[in-house]
C-alpha positions as CSV (number, residue, x, y, z in Angstrom):
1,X,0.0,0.0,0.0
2,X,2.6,2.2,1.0
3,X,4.3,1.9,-2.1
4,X,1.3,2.6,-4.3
5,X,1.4,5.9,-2.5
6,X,4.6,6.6,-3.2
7,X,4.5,6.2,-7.1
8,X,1.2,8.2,-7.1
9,X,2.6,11.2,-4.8
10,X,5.7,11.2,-7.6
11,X,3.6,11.0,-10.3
12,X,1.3,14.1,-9.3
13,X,4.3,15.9,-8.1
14,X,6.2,15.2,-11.3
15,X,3.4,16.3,-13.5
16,X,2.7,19.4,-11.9
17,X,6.3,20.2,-11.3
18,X,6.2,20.3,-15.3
19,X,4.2,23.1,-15.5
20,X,5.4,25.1,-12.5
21,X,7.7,26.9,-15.9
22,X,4.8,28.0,-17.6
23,X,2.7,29.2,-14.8
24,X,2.6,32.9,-13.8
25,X,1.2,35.9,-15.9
26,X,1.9,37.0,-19.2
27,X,1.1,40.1,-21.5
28,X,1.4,41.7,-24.6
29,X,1.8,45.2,-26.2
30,X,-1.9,45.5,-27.4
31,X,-3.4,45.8,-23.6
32,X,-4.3,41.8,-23.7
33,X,-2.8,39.4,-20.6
34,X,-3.1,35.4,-19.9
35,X,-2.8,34.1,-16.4
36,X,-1.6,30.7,-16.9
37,X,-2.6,29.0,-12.9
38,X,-0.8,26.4,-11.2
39,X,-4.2,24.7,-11.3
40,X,-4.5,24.3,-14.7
41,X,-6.8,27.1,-15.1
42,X,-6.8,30.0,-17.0
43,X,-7.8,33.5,-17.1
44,X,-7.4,35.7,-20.1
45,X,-8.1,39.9,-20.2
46,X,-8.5,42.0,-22.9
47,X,-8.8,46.3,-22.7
48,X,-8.9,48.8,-24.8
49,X,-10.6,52.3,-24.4
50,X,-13.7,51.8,-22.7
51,X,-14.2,48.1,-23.9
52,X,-13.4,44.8,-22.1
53,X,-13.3,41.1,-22.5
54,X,-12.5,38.6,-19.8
55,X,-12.1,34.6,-20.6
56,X,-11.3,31.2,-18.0
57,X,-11.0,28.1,-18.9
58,X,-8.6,25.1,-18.4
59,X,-4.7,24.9,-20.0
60,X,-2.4,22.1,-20.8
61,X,0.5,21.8,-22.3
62,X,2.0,19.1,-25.2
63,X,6.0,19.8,-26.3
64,X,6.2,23.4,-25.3
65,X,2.8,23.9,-26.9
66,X,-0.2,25.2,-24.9
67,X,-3.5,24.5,-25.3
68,X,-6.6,27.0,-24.1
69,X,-10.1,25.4,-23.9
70,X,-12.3,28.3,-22.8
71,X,-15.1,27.1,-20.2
72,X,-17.7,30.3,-20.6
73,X,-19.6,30.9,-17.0
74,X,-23.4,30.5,-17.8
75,X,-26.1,32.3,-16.0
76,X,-30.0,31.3,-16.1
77,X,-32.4,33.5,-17.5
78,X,-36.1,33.5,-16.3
79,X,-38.6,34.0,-18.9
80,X,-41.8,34.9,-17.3
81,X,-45.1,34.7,-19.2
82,X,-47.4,36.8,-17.9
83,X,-50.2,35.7,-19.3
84,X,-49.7,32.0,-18.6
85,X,-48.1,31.9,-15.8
86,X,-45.5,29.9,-16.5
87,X,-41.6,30.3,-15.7
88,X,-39.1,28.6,-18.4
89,X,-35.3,28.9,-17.9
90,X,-32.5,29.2,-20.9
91,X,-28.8,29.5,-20.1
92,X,-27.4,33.0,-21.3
93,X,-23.9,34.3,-21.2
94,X,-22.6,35.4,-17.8
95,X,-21.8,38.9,-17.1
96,X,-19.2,38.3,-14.3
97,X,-17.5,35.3,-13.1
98,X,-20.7,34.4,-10.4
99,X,-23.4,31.8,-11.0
100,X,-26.8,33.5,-11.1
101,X,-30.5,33.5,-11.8
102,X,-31.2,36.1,-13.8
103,X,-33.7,38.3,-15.2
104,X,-34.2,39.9,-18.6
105,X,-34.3,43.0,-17.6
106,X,-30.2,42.1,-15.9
107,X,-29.6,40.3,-19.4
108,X,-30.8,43.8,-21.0
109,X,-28.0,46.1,-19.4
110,X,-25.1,43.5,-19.2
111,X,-25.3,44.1,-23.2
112,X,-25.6,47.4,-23.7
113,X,-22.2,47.6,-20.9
114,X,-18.8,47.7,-23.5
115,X,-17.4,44.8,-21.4
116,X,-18.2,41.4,-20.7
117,X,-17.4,37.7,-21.0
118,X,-15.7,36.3,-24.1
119,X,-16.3,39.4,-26.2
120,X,-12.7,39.1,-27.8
121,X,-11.8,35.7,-27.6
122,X,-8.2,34.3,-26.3
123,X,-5.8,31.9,-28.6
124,X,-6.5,28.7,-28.9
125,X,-3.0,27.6,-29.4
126,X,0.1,29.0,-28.1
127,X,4.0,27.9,-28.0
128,X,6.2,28.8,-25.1
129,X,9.6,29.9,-25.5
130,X,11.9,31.7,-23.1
131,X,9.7,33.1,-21.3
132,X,7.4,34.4,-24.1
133,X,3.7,32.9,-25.3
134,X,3.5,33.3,-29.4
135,X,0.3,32.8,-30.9
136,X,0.3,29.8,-33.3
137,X,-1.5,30.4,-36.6
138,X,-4.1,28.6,-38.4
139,X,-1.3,26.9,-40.5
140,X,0.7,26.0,-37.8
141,X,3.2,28.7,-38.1
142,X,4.2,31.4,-35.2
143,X,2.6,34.6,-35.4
144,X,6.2,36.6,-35.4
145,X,4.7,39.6,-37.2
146,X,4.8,42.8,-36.1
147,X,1.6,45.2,-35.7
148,X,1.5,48.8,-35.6
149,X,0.0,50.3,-32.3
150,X,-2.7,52.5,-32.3
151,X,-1.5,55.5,-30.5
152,X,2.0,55.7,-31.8
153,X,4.0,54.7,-35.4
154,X,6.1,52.3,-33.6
155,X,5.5,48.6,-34.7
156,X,5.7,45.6,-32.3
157,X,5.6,42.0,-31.8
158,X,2.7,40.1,-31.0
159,X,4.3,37.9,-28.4
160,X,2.8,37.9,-24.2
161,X,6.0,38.1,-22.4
162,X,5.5,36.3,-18.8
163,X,5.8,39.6,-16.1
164,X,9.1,39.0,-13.5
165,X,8.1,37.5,-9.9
């Protein structure tokens, strides 16, 4: 028995030793940041102006490649007819990261706000090296390109480089 523990203590330990490089927060030039956290979740943050987008989800990693799988928070709408009576439910978009029963009149302002869940959506696929996230194309190349901003001529890479401890 004792042993059994053992190996699955070392196995856990080695796995999310692993990953302990990869964890921690990175950002890019454009106002957009991943948290990559030690328990395998995400979060991801995009601002710019007066708009916002926040994603979660769940990471992983194969050969210096990460993976994103974005887990969107739902909330429950109630739909009441009046002249029925009757109550039905349908899962909407959350406006924050907390579980609710909502109604339309909530599901009314959380879209007219300029921020919210998933509105600019996070990479799928990313590769890690050095201490940078690039964004992997559709054709499995790096994205190594570099974009103008939009407050200055300058041009810059669109790489996250992970923030120092």
């Amino acid at each position: 028995m004792r042993l059994t523990e053992i190996i699955l203590i070392l196995l856990i330990s080695k796995s999310t030793f692993g990953q302990n490089k990869y964890v921690g927060i990175y950002n890019d030039r454009f106002s957009e940041s991943i948290e990559l956290k030690a328990d395998s979740t995400f979060a991801h943050n995009w601002r710019f102006d007066l708009s916002a987008s926040w994603t979660t989800g769940k990471w992983y990693v194969k050969n210096d490649t990460i993976f994103l799988k974005t887990e969107l928070v739902m909330d429950t709408l109630q739909i009441r007819d009046s002249e029925n009576n009757v109550i039905r439910d349908s899962l909407v978009i959350s406006s924050d990261q907390k579980i609710d029963r909502i109604e339309r009149n909530e599901l009314i302002i959380s879209s007219l706000s300029s921020g919210g869940q998933n509105r600019y959506k996070p990479p799928t696929k990313m590769y890690w090296k050095r201490n940078k996230l690039y964004r992997i194309n559709e054709n499995g190349t790096l994205d190594q390109r570099k974009v103008k901003a939009f407050w200055t001529d300058k041009k810059y890479k669109t790489y996250f480089r992970k923030e120092t401890e």
